[in-house]
N, C-alpha and C positions, 0 to 999 in steps of 0.2 A: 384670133379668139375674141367675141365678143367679151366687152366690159360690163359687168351688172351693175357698175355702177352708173346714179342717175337714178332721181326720183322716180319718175314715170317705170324703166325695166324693172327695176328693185320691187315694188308694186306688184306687177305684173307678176313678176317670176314668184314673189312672195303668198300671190295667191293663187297660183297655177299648183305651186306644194302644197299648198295647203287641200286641194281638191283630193291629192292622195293621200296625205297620214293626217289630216284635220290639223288638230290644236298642238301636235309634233313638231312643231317649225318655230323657228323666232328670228327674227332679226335685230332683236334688241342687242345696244351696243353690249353691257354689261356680259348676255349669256357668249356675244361672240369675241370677244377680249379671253372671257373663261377658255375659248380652242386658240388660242392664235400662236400656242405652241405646244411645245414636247415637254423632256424636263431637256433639251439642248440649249443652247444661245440662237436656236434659226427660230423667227417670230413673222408671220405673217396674220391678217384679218379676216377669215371669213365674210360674207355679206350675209352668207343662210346658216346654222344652224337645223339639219333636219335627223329625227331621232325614227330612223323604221322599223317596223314590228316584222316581218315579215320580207322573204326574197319577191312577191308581187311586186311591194312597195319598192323596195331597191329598183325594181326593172325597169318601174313606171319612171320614178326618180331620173337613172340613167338616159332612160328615154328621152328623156324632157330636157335632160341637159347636153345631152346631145345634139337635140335638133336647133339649141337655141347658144349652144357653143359657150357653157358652161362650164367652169375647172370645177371638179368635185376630188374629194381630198378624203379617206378612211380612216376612222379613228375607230380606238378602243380604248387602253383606260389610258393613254396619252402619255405612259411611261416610256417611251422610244426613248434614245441617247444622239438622233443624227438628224432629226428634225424632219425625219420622215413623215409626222401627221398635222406639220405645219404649213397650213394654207398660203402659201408664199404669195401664189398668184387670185386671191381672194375666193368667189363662188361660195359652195356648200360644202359645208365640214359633215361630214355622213359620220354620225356617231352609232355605231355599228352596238356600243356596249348591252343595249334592251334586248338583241337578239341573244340569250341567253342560257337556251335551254339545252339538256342534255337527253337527246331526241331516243336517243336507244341506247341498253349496255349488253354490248351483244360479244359473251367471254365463250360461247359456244366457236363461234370465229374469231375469238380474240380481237374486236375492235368495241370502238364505241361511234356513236353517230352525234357529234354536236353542231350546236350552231356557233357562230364566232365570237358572240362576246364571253363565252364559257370563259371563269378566270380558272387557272391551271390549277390552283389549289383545290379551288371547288372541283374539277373534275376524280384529281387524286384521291378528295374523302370521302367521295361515291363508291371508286373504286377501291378501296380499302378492304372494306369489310367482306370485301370477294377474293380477295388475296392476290388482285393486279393494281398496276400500275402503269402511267406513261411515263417513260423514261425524265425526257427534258426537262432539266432543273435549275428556270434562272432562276438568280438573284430575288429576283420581282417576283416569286410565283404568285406569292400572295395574294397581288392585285392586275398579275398581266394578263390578257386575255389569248386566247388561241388562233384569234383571227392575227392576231398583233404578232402571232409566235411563229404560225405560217408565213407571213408576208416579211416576214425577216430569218427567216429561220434561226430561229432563236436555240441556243442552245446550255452549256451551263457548268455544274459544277460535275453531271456524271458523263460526259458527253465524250471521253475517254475512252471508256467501255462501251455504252450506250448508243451513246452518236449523237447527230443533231435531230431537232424536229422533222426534216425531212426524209426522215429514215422511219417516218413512224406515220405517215399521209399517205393513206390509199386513195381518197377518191376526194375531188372537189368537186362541191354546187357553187359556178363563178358567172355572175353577169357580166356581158361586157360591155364596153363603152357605150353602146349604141341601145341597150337594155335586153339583148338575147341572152339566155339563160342556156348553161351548157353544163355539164358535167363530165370532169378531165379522168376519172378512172371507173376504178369499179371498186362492186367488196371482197373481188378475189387477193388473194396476200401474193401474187404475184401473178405478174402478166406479162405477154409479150408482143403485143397487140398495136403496133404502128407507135408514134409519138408519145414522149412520154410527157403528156399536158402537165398533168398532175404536178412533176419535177421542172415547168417552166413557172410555173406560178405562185410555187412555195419559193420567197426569195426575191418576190417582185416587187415589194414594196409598193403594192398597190397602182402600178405603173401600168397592168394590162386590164386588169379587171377587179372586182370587188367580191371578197368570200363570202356567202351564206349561208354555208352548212361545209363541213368536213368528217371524212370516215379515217378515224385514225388506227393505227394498231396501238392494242395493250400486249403489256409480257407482266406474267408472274412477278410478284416481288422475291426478292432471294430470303432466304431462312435463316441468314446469320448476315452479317457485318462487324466489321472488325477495325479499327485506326491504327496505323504506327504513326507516330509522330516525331520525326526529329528533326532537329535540330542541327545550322551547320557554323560556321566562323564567315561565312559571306555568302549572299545572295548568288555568285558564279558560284561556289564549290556546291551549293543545292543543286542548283542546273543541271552540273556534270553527275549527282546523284539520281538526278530524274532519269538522264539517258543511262547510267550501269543499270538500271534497274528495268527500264524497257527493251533495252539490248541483248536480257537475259528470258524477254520473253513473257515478261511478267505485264498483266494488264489490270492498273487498280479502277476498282469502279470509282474512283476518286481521287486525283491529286493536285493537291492546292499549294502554291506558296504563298508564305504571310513574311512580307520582311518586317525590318526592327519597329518602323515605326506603325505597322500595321497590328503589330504584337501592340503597342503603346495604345492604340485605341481600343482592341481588345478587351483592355484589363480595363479601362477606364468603365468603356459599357459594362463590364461585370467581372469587377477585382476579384470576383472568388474563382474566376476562370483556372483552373490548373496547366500553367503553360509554359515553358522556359524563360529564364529570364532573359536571357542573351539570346543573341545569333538571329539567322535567320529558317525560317522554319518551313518544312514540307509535311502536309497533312494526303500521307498514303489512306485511300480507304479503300478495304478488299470484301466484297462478297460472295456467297454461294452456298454451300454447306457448309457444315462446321468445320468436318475436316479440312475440304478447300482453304479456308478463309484463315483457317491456323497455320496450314501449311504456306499459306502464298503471305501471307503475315509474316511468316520466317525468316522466309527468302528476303524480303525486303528488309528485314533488319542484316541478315548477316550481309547484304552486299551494300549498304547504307552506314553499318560499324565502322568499318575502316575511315571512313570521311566525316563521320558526326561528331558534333559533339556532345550530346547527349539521345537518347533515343526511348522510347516506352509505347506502350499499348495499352489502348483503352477497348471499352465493347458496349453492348448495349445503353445504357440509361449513361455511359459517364461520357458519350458520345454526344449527346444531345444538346449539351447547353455549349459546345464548341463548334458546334456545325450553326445552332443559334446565334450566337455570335459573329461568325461569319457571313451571314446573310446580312447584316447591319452594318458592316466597315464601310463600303461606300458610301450610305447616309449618313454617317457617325463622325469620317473624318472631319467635323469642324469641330467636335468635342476634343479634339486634341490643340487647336488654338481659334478660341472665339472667335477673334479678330477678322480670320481669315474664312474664306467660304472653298468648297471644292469645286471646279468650274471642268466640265466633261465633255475635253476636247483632248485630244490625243491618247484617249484611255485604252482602248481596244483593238492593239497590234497583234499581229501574229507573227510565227513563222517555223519553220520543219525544226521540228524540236532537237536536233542534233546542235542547231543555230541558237538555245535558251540563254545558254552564258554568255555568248556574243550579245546576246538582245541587253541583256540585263548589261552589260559593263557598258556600251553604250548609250542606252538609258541615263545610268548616274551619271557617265558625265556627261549628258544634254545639260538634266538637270542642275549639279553643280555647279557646271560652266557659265549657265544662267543664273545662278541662284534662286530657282524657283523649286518651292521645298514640294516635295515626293511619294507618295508610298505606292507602293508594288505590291501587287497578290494580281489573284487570279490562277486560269485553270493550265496549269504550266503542263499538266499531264498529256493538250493536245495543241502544247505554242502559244496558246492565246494569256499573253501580260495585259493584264488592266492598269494602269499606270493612272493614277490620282493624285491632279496637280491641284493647287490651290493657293490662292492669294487672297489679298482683303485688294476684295472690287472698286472701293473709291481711288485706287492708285494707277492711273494712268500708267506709270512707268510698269506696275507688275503685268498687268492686259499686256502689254507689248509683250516682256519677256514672255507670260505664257504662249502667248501664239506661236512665238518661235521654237519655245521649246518643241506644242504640240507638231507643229511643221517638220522638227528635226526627226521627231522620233517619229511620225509617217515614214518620211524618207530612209530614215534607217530600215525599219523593217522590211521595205519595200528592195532597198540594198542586199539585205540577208536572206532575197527569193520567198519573202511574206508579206502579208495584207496589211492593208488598214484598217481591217476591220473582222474580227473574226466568230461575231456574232452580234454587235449591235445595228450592222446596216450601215449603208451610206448615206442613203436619204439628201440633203444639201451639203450638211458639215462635211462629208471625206468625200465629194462629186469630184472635186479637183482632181483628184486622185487616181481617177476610172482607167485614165487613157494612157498613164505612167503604169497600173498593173497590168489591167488585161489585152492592152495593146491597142491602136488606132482601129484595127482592123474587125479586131473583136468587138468592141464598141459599136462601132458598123451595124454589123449583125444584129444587135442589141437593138439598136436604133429602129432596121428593119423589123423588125417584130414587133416591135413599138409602135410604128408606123401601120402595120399590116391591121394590128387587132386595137388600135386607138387611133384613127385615122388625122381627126381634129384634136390628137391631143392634151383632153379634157380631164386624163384622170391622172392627179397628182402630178402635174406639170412643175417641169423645174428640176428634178429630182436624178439622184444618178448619172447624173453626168450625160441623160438622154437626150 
Protein backbone atom coordinates (compact mmCIF):
# COMPACT_ATOMS: atom_id res chain seq x y z
CA UNK A 1 0.00 0.00 0.00
CA UNK A 2 1.07 3.36 -1.01
CA UNK A 3 1.96 5.84 1.87
CA UNK A 4 0.25 9.47 1.58
CA UNK A 5 2.54 10.58 3.41
CA UNK A 6 4.99 13.29 1.72
CA UNK A 7 4.36 16.82 0.76
CA UNK A 8 4.06 16.52 -2.92
CA UNK A 9 1.20 13.03 -2.63
CA UNK A 10 -0.66 14.61 0.35
CA UNK A 11 -1.11 17.76 -2.25
CA UNK A 12 -2.05 15.81 -4.85
CA UNK A 13 -4.40 13.51 -3.31
CA UNK A 14 -5.71 16.56 -1.33
CA UNK A 15 -6.84 18.18 -4.35
CA UNK A 16 -7.85 15.21 -6.46
CA UNK A 17 -10.92 15.13 -3.23
CA UNK A 18 -11.33 18.17 -3.36
CA UNK A 19 -12.43 18.02 -7.36
CA UNK A 20 -15.39 15.66 -5.78
CA UNK A 21 -17.07 17.15 -2.54
CA UNK A 22 -15.14 20.73 -2.91
CA UNK A 23 -14.74 22.50 0.40
CA UNK A 24 -15.59 18.66 2.37
CA UNK A 25 -12.08 17.70 2.79
CA UNK A 26 -9.26 19.00 5.34
CA UNK A 27 -6.26 17.91 6.09
CA UNK A 28 -5.81 20.16 8.84
CA UNK A 29 -3.92 18.52 11.71
CA UNK A 30 -6.52 19.78 14.39
CA UNK A 31 -9.78 18.33 12.27
CA UNK A 32 -7.75 14.94 11.82
CA UNK A 33 -6.46 14.40 15.60
CA UNK A 34 -10.62 15.04 16.07
CA UNK A 35 -10.85 11.11 14.03
CA UNK A 36 -7.75 9.43 15.10
CA UNK A 37 -10.12 7.26 17.31
CA UNK A 38 -13.23 5.73 18.82
CA UNK A 39 -14.18 6.06 22.38
CA UNK A 40 -11.45 2.57 22.53
CA UNK A 41 -7.66 3.01 23.62
CA UNK A 42 -6.81 2.13 19.48
CA UNK A 43 -5.63 5.70 18.17
CA UNK A 44 -4.46 6.08 14.67
CA UNK A 45 -3.92 9.67 12.07
CA UNK A 46 -5.83 10.20 9.30
CA UNK A 47 -4.01 12.23 6.54
CA UNK A 48 -7.69 13.32 4.85
CA UNK A 49 -10.61 14.00 6.46
CA UNK A 50 -13.45 13.71 3.74
CA UNK A 51 -17.28 14.48 4.66
CA UNK A 52 -19.63 12.98 1.36
CA UNK A 53 -23.02 14.03 0.69
CA UNK A 54 -24.04 11.42 -1.48
CA UNK A 55 -23.23 7.44 -2.76
CA UNK A 56 -21.70 9.35 -6.18
CA UNK A 57 -19.38 10.94 -4.11
CA UNK A 58 -18.36 7.78 -2.00
CA UNK A 59 -17.84 5.84 -5.48
CA UNK A 60 -15.86 8.56 -6.87
CA UNK A 61 -13.95 8.65 -3.43
CA UNK A 62 -13.31 4.85 -3.44
CA UNK A 63 -12.43 5.07 -6.90
CA UNK A 64 -9.72 7.34 -6.36
CA UNK A 65 -8.48 5.53 -3.52
CA UNK A 66 -8.11 2.61 -5.03
CA UNK A 67 -6.28 3.36 -7.92
CA UNK A 68 -3.80 5.28 -5.93
CA UNK A 69 -3.71 2.56 -2.89
CA UNK A 70 -5.26 4.51 -0.44
CA UNK A 71 -6.45 3.06 3.32
CA UNK A 72 -9.94 4.53 3.73
CA UNK A 73 -11.42 4.01 7.23
CA UNK A 74 -15.87 4.69 7.89
CA UNK A 75 -16.87 6.52 10.45
CA UNK A 76 -20.11 7.66 11.99
CA UNK A 77 -20.60 9.23 15.19
CA UNK A 78 -17.32 7.46 16.49
CA UNK A 79 -18.88 5.80 19.41
CA UNK A 80 -17.49 2.17 18.54
CA UNK A 81 -15.86 0.37 21.69
CA UNK A 82 -13.02 -1.84 19.59
CA UNK A 83 -11.39 0.85 17.55
CA UNK A 84 -13.10 -0.20 14.56
CA UNK A 85 -13.20 3.61 12.96
CA UNK A 86 -9.57 4.34 13.91
CA UNK A 87 -7.32 5.01 11.10
CA UNK A 88 -4.48 2.93 12.32
CA UNK A 89 -2.94 2.89 8.94
CA UNK A 90 -3.51 6.64 8.03
CA UNK A 91 -5.43 7.64 4.45
CA UNK A 92 -9.19 9.14 4.57
CA UNK A 93 -11.40 8.96 7.60
CA UNK A 94 -14.85 8.89 5.45
CA UNK A 95 -17.15 10.55 7.76
CA UNK A 96 -20.26 8.93 6.71
CA UNK A 97 -22.31 11.15 9.67
CA UNK A 98 -23.98 14.16 6.66
CA UNK A 99 -25.51 11.32 4.90
CA UNK A 100 -28.51 11.49 7.08
CA UNK A 101 -31.46 11.26 5.70
CA UNK A 102 -34.51 9.19 6.24
CA UNK A 103 -35.31 8.45 2.42
CA UNK A 104 -38.75 6.61 2.78
CA UNK A 105 -41.17 5.32 5.64
CA UNK A 106 -42.67 2.74 4.11
CA UNK A 107 -45.24 0.78 7.11
CA UNK A 108 -47.30 -0.47 4.04
CA UNK A 109 -44.15 -3.07 3.91
CA UNK A 110 -43.09 -2.52 7.09
CA UNK A 111 -39.56 -0.99 6.38
CA UNK A 112 -38.12 2.16 6.16
CA UNK A 113 -35.30 3.39 3.61
CA UNK A 114 -32.36 5.30 5.25
CA UNK A 115 -29.10 6.53 4.66
CA UNK A 116 -26.16 5.59 7.18
CA UNK A 117 -25.58 8.45 9.32
CA UNK A 118 -29.44 8.18 10.56
CA UNK A 119 -28.89 8.23 14.50
CA UNK A 120 -31.13 5.38 15.92
CA UNK A 121 -33.00 7.70 18.00
CA UNK A 122 -33.91 9.88 15.25
CA UNK A 123 -35.21 7.17 13.16
CA UNK A 124 -37.44 5.79 16.39
CA UNK A 125 -39.21 9.36 16.83
CA UNK A 126 -40.28 9.36 13.19
CA UNK A 127 -41.50 6.14 13.61
CA UNK A 128 -43.40 6.73 16.78
CA UNK A 129 -46.27 8.48 16.00
CA UNK A 130 -47.09 5.60 13.30
CA UNK A 131 -47.12 3.16 16.05
CA UNK A 132 -43.57 1.22 14.81
CA UNK A 133 -40.46 0.83 15.78
CA UNK A 134 -36.83 -0.76 15.01
CA UNK A 135 -36.20 -3.03 17.49
CA UNK A 136 -32.18 -2.53 18.23
CA UNK A 137 -31.66 -0.78 21.42
CA UNK A 138 -27.98 0.15 22.29
CA UNK A 139 -26.80 1.99 24.99
CA UNK A 140 -25.70 5.00 22.48
CA UNK A 141 -28.96 5.24 20.64
CA UNK A 142 -29.03 8.65 21.20
CA UNK A 143 -26.08 9.48 19.27
CA UNK A 144 -25.11 6.01 17.16
CA UNK A 145 -25.80 5.94 13.71
CA UNK A 146 -27.22 2.94 11.57
CA UNK A 147 -24.45 2.78 9.38
CA UNK A 148 -22.20 2.25 12.63
CA UNK A 149 -25.07 -0.44 13.84
CA UNK A 150 -24.96 -2.37 10.41
CA UNK A 151 -21.17 -2.67 10.30
CA UNK A 152 -21.09 -4.01 13.67
CA UNK A 153 -24.26 -5.39 14.34
CA UNK A 154 -25.10 -3.77 17.01
CA UNK A 155 -27.51 -4.89 19.19
CA UNK A 156 -28.87 -4.03 22.91
CA UNK A 157 -30.89 -4.10 25.85
CA UNK A 158 -34.19 -5.76 23.82
CA UNK A 159 -32.13 -8.11 21.60
CA UNK A 160 -33.47 -11.18 23.77
CA UNK A 161 -36.66 -11.03 22.25
CA UNK A 162 -36.02 -8.85 19.29
CA UNK A 163 -32.67 -9.93 18.04
CA UNK A 164 -29.79 -8.04 16.75
CA UNK A 165 -29.68 -5.49 13.96
CA UNK A 166 -29.12 -7.93 11.42
CA UNK A 167 -32.36 -9.50 11.81
CA UNK A 168 -33.92 -6.35 10.84
CA UNK A 169 -31.68 -5.39 7.07
CA UNK A 170 -33.19 -6.18 4.09
CA UNK A 171 -31.33 -4.60 1.51
CA UNK A 172 -27.99 -2.69 1.18
CA UNK A 173 -26.65 0.15 -1.26
CA UNK A 174 -22.67 -0.88 -0.70
CA UNK A 175 -19.64 0.51 -2.69
CA UNK A 176 -16.94 -1.34 -2.99
CA UNK A 177 -13.36 -1.12 -2.77
CA UNK A 178 -12.79 -0.32 -6.16
CA UNK A 179 -16.03 2.39 -6.38
CA UNK A 180 -18.75 -0.02 -7.94
CA UNK A 181 -22.03 0.30 -6.36
CA UNK A 182 -23.99 -2.78 -5.67
CA UNK A 183 -27.04 -3.61 -3.79
CA UNK A 184 -26.87 -6.96 -1.51
CA UNK A 185 -30.98 -7.61 -1.29
CA UNK A 186 -34.16 -6.44 -1.99
CA UNK A 187 -37.51 -5.04 -0.33
CA UNK A 188 -39.05 -8.29 -0.21
CA UNK A 189 -39.17 -9.37 3.76
CA UNK A 190 -37.85 -12.55 2.58
CA UNK A 191 -35.98 -14.27 -0.11
CA UNK A 192 -34.31 -17.01 -1.40
CA UNK A 193 -32.43 -15.89 -3.98
CA UNK A 194 -28.52 -17.16 -4.29
CA UNK A 195 -26.10 -15.55 -1.55
CA UNK A 196 -26.97 -13.95 1.17
CA UNK A 197 -24.83 -10.28 0.60
CA UNK A 198 -26.94 -8.55 2.68
CA UNK A 199 -25.86 -10.95 5.92
CA UNK A 200 -21.96 -10.83 4.82
CA UNK A 201 -21.94 -7.09 5.22
CA UNK A 202 -23.94 -6.46 8.18
CA UNK A 203 -20.94 -7.22 10.70
CA UNK A 204 -18.03 -6.24 8.40
CA UNK A 205 -16.81 -3.56 10.18
CA UNK A 206 -16.27 -1.74 7.14
CA UNK A 207 -13.72 -4.36 5.89
CA UNK A 208 -15.59 -5.23 2.42
CA UNK A 209 -17.19 -2.17 1.42
CA UNK A 210 -18.86 1.16 2.59
CA UNK A 211 -22.98 1.57 3.42
CA UNK A 212 -24.95 4.13 1.69
CA UNK A 213 -28.23 3.61 2.07
CA UNK A 214 -30.11 0.66 4.01
CA UNK A 215 -33.85 -0.94 3.77
CA UNK A 216 -34.59 -1.94 7.18
CA UNK A 217 -37.54 -3.78 8.68
CA UNK A 218 -39.91 -2.16 11.28
CA UNK A 219 -42.49 -4.18 13.61
CA UNK A 220 -45.28 -2.52 15.61
CA UNK A 221 -44.48 -1.32 19.15
CA UNK A 222 -46.29 -3.70 21.68
CA UNK A 223 -49.27 -2.05 23.78
CA UNK A 224 -48.23 -2.80 27.23
CA UNK A 225 -44.90 -3.20 29.00
CA UNK A 226 -44.50 -4.34 32.22
CA UNK A 227 -40.83 -4.68 34.91
CA UNK A 228 -40.37 -7.29 37.57
CA UNK A 229 -37.45 -6.45 39.30
CA UNK A 230 -35.66 -8.56 41.76
CA UNK A 231 -33.42 -8.79 43.61
CA UNK A 232 -30.95 -11.71 44.47
CA UNK A 233 -27.90 -12.36 47.63
CA UNK A 234 -25.29 -12.68 44.56
CA UNK A 235 -24.57 -11.92 41.18
CA UNK A 236 -24.47 -16.33 40.38
CA UNK A 237 -27.77 -16.86 42.25
CA UNK A 238 -29.30 -13.99 39.55
CA UNK A 239 -27.72 -16.15 36.84
CA UNK A 240 -29.24 -19.34 37.82
CA UNK A 241 -32.59 -17.14 38.07
CA UNK A 242 -32.20 -15.96 34.51
CA UNK A 243 -31.78 -19.69 33.17
CA UNK A 244 -35.29 -21.05 35.62
CA UNK A 245 -36.89 -18.45 33.93
CA UNK A 246 -35.96 -19.14 30.25
CA UNK A 247 -35.99 -22.91 30.77
CA UNK A 248 -39.66 -22.40 31.38
CA UNK A 249 -40.08 -20.84 28.30
CA UNK A 250 -40.46 -17.62 29.15
CA UNK A 251 -39.04 -14.73 26.72
CA UNK A 252 -38.68 -11.11 28.31
CA UNK A 253 -38.40 -8.41 25.88
CA UNK A 254 -35.77 -7.33 28.36
CA UNK A 255 -33.37 -8.64 30.94
CA UNK A 256 -30.74 -6.75 32.53
CA UNK A 257 -28.39 -7.42 35.42
CA UNK A 258 -27.11 -4.44 37.53
CA UNK A 259 -24.71 -5.75 40.47
CA UNK A 260 -24.11 -3.98 43.91
CA UNK A 261 -21.93 -1.57 42.54
CA UNK A 262 -23.74 -0.80 39.50
CA UNK A 263 -26.87 -0.21 41.97
CA UNK A 264 -24.32 2.42 43.74
CA UNK A 265 -23.99 4.56 40.68
CA UNK A 266 -27.42 4.32 39.92
CA UNK A 267 -28.65 6.17 42.96
CA UNK A 268 -25.76 8.42 42.71
CA UNK A 269 -27.10 9.54 39.04
CA UNK A 270 -30.70 9.89 40.57
CA UNK A 271 -31.02 9.16 44.50
CA UNK A 272 -34.79 9.24 44.09
CA UNK A 273 -34.42 6.02 41.88
CA UNK A 274 -36.74 3.28 43.57
CA UNK A 275 -34.46 0.22 43.85
CA UNK A 276 -33.13 -2.25 46.37
CA UNK A 277 -30.90 -1.56 48.60
CA UNK A 278 -28.78 -4.72 48.57
CA UNK A 279 -28.14 -7.68 46.33
CA UNK A 280 -27.79 -7.95 43.01
CA UNK A 281 -30.45 -7.17 40.72
CA UNK A 282 -32.26 -8.57 37.39
CA UNK A 283 -34.53 -6.07 35.57
CA UNK A 284 -37.10 -8.71 33.68
CA UNK A 285 -39.09 -6.47 31.04
CA UNK A 286 -42.27 -8.33 29.33
CA UNK A 287 -44.24 -7.07 26.59
CA UNK A 288 -47.50 -7.61 24.35
CA UNK A 289 -50.98 -7.05 25.55
CA UNK A 290 -52.05 -6.48 28.68
CA UNK A 291 -53.05 -9.87 29.44
CA UNK A 292 -49.73 -11.14 28.04
CA UNK A 293 -47.46 -9.08 29.88
CA UNK A 294 -49.53 -9.61 33.41
CA UNK A 295 -49.44 -13.05 32.93
CA UNK A 296 -45.73 -13.70 31.66
CA UNK A 297 -45.03 -10.82 34.65
CA UNK A 298 -46.28 -13.66 37.01
CA UNK A 299 -44.69 -16.33 35.80
CA UNK A 300 -41.55 -14.60 36.37
CA UNK A 301 -42.04 -13.69 39.80
CA UNK A 302 -43.36 -16.97 40.95
CA UNK A 303 -40.25 -18.84 39.52
CA UNK A 304 -37.80 -15.96 40.65
CA UNK A 305 -39.66 -16.11 44.52
CA UNK A 306 -38.07 -18.94 45.78
CA UNK A 307 -34.31 -17.35 44.98
CA UNK A 308 -34.99 -13.62 45.57
CA UNK A 309 -34.66 -11.58 47.93
CA UNK A 310 -37.02 -9.08 47.34
CA UNK A 311 -39.11 -8.90 44.19
CA UNK A 312 -41.94 -5.93 42.77
CA UNK A 313 -43.49 -4.51 39.57
CA UNK A 314 -43.47 -1.53 38.03
CA UNK A 315 -45.36 -0.30 34.44
CA UNK A 316 -45.70 2.54 32.58
CA UNK A 317 -44.39 6.03 33.64
CA UNK A 318 -42.57 4.33 37.03
CA UNK A 319 -40.46 2.47 34.19
CA UNK A 320 -39.08 5.21 32.80
CA UNK A 321 -36.68 6.95 34.92
CA UNK A 322 -35.06 3.12 35.57
CA UNK A 323 -34.54 2.31 32.15
CA UNK A 324 -33.14 6.26 32.14
CA UNK A 325 -30.74 5.35 34.26
CA UNK A 326 -29.53 2.45 32.84
CA UNK A 327 -28.54 3.86 29.71
CA UNK A 328 -25.84 6.12 31.76
CA UNK A 329 -23.89 3.48 34.00
CA UNK A 330 -21.41 3.15 31.54
CA UNK A 331 -20.78 6.87 31.36
CA UNK A 332 -21.54 7.53 34.89
CA UNK A 333 -19.04 4.79 36.44
CA UNK A 334 -16.46 7.46 37.32
CA UNK A 335 -19.16 9.26 39.42
CA UNK A 336 -18.68 6.62 41.77
CA UNK A 337 -14.82 7.41 42.28
CA UNK A 338 -13.40 10.67 40.70
CA UNK A 339 -10.06 9.51 40.84
CA UNK A 340 -10.51 6.79 38.74
CA UNK A 341 -11.68 6.71 35.03
CA UNK A 342 -13.48 3.54 33.22
CA UNK A 343 -11.03 2.23 30.54
CA UNK A 344 -13.32 -0.20 27.78
CA UNK A 345 -11.25 -3.20 27.38
CA UNK A 346 -12.65 -6.40 28.25
CA UNK A 347 -16.24 -5.15 28.72
CA UNK A 348 -18.21 -7.26 26.10
CA UNK A 349 -17.99 -11.02 26.67
CA UNK A 350 -20.54 -13.46 26.02
CA UNK A 351 -21.52 -16.83 26.24
CA UNK A 352 -24.70 -19.61 26.00
CA UNK A 353 -26.39 -18.37 28.84
CA UNK A 354 -26.64 -21.86 30.71
CA UNK A 355 -22.75 -20.70 31.20
CA UNK A 356 -23.93 -16.85 33.19
CA UNK A 357 -22.89 -18.07 36.71
CA UNK A 358 -19.94 -19.55 35.52
CA UNK A 359 -19.17 -16.21 33.64
CA UNK A 360 -19.88 -14.12 36.54
CA UNK A 361 -17.90 -16.14 39.43
CA UNK A 362 -15.05 -16.02 37.15
CA UNK A 363 -15.20 -12.70 36.49
CA UNK A 364 -14.88 -11.64 40.37
CA UNK A 365 -12.25 -13.54 40.78
CA UNK A 366 -10.15 -12.22 37.61
CA UNK A 367 -11.09 -9.05 39.10
CA UNK A 368 -10.28 -9.61 42.90
CA UNK A 369 -7.40 -11.59 42.17
CA UNK A 370 -6.05 -8.54 40.47
CA UNK A 371 -7.58 -5.87 42.43
CA UNK A 372 -8.89 -4.10 39.85
CA UNK A 373 -12.35 -2.72 41.06
CA UNK A 374 -15.44 -3.85 38.72
CA UNK A 375 -19.05 -3.54 37.93
CA UNK A 376 -21.09 -5.94 35.95
CA UNK A 377 -24.46 -5.29 34.02
CA UNK A 378 -25.52 -5.85 30.76
CA UNK A 379 -27.86 -7.81 28.76
CA UNK A 380 -27.61 -11.31 30.56
CA UNK A 381 -30.90 -12.24 28.97
CA UNK A 382 -28.73 -13.29 25.77
CA UNK A 383 -25.00 -14.00 27.61
CA UNK A 384 -23.60 -10.88 26.79
CA UNK A 385 -21.78 -9.36 30.46
CA UNK A 386 -20.34 -5.95 30.06
CA UNK A 387 -17.77 -5.95 32.67
CA UNK A 388 -16.60 -2.10 33.54
CA UNK A 389 -13.09 -1.95 34.77
CA UNK A 390 -11.49 1.03 35.84
CA UNK A 391 -8.44 2.67 37.40
CA UNK A 392 -6.99 6.16 37.82
CA UNK A 393 -4.83 6.24 34.37
CA UNK A 394 -1.62 8.10 35.76
CA UNK A 395 -0.78 4.61 37.54
CA UNK A 396 1.44 2.60 35.52
CA UNK A 397 0.97 -0.45 37.87
CA UNK A 398 -3.12 -0.32 37.56
CA UNK A 399 -2.79 -0.16 33.03
CA UNK A 400 -0.72 -3.48 33.75
CA UNK A 401 -3.24 -5.06 36.11
CA UNK A 402 -6.19 -3.98 33.81
CA UNK A 403 -4.75 -5.54 30.72
CA UNK A 404 -4.49 -8.65 32.33
CA UNK A 405 -7.56 -8.66 33.87
CA UNK A 406 -9.16 -7.55 30.38
CA UNK A 407 -7.08 -10.61 28.79
CA UNK A 408 -8.23 -13.08 31.64
CA UNK A 409 -11.69 -12.53 31.20
CA UNK A 410 -11.40 -12.86 26.97
CA UNK A 411 -10.00 -16.15 27.64
CA UNK A 412 -12.46 -17.09 30.10
CA UNK A 413 -15.34 -16.51 28.07
CA UNK A 414 -13.80 -17.97 25.19
CA UNK A 415 -13.10 -21.32 27.74
CA UNK A 416 -16.98 -21.24 28.49
CA UNK A 417 -17.83 -21.89 24.36
CA UNK A 418 -18.44 -17.60 24.15
CA UNK A 419 -17.09 -14.62 22.46
CA UNK A 420 -15.19 -11.64 22.87
CA UNK A 421 -17.32 -9.74 21.97
CA UNK A 422 -20.98 -9.83 21.68
CA UNK A 423 -22.11 -6.74 20.15
CA UNK A 424 -19.33 -4.13 20.24
CA UNK A 425 -16.99 -5.62 17.29
CA UNK A 426 -13.53 -6.54 17.18
CA UNK A 427 -12.31 -3.81 15.14
CA UNK A 428 -8.09 -3.86 16.59
CA UNK A 429 -8.89 -4.21 20.38
CA UNK A 430 -10.24 -8.05 20.51
CA UNK A 431 -8.18 -9.01 16.62
CA UNK A 432 -6.02 -11.15 18.76
CA UNK A 433 -8.70 -13.11 19.54
CA UNK A 434 -10.20 -14.04 15.92
CA UNK A 435 -8.11 -17.29 15.44
CA UNK A 436 -8.59 -18.55 19.21
CA UNK A 437 -12.62 -18.28 18.41
CA UNK A 438 -13.55 -18.86 15.05
CA UNK A 439 -10.74 -21.21 14.24
CA UNK A 440 -7.54 -20.80 11.73
CA UNK A 441 -9.42 -22.13 9.18
CA UNK A 442 -12.51 -19.91 9.41
CA UNK A 443 -10.34 -16.92 9.48
CA UNK A 444 -9.03 -18.36 6.14
CA UNK A 445 -12.22 -17.87 4.63
CA UNK A 446 -12.68 -14.52 6.11
CA UNK A 447 -9.51 -13.62 4.66
CA UNK A 448 -10.50 -14.91 1.23
CA UNK A 449 -13.37 -12.76 0.92
CA UNK A 450 -11.48 -10.00 1.94
CA UNK A 451 -9.09 -10.61 -0.42
CA UNK A 452 -11.85 -11.44 -3.31
CA UNK A 453 -13.97 -7.96 -2.85
CA UNK A 454 -10.90 -5.55 -1.40
CA UNK A 455 -8.06 -6.79 -3.56
CA UNK A 456 -5.38 -3.87 -2.39
CA UNK A 457 -6.62 -3.93 0.95
CA UNK A 458 -7.55 -0.33 1.37
CA UNK A 459 -10.63 -0.40 3.40
CA UNK A 460 -10.04 -0.31 7.11
CA UNK A 461 -6.78 -2.18 6.96
CA UNK A 462 -5.50 -3.70 10.22
CA UNK A 463 -8.76 -4.82 11.50
CA UNK A 464 -10.13 -8.09 12.60
CA UNK A 465 -7.60 -10.07 12.68
CA UNK A 466 -7.80 -9.97 8.69
Amino acid sequence: MVSTKGGEKVRTMLESLREIVGERVTSSPAERCCYSADASQVQGRPDFVVRPANTGEVSRILSLCHERDVPVVARGAGSGLAGGASPVAGGVALDMSGMDHIIQIDLENLQVIVEPGVVAEKLNRALEPHGFFFPPDPGSSGFCTIGGMISYNSSGMRSVKYGTTRNYVLDLEIVLADGRVIHTGSRNLKSAAGYDLTRLFVGAEGTLGIITRAGLKVVPLPKERRLVIASFESAEVAGQAVIAVFSQGIIPSACEILDRTTLKVLRIIDPDLVLPDDGDLILFEVDGSRATTAEAAKQIDDICRPMAVTIRHAHGQEMEPIWAARRLVGAAISRLDPGKTRIYMGEDVGVPIKQIPALIKRVQQITAGLGVPAMKYGHIGDGNLHVALFIDVNDPDQWDRLRTAADRIHRAALSLGGTVSSEHGIGLARAEYMAEQVGEESLNVMRAIKKALDPRGILNPGKMGL
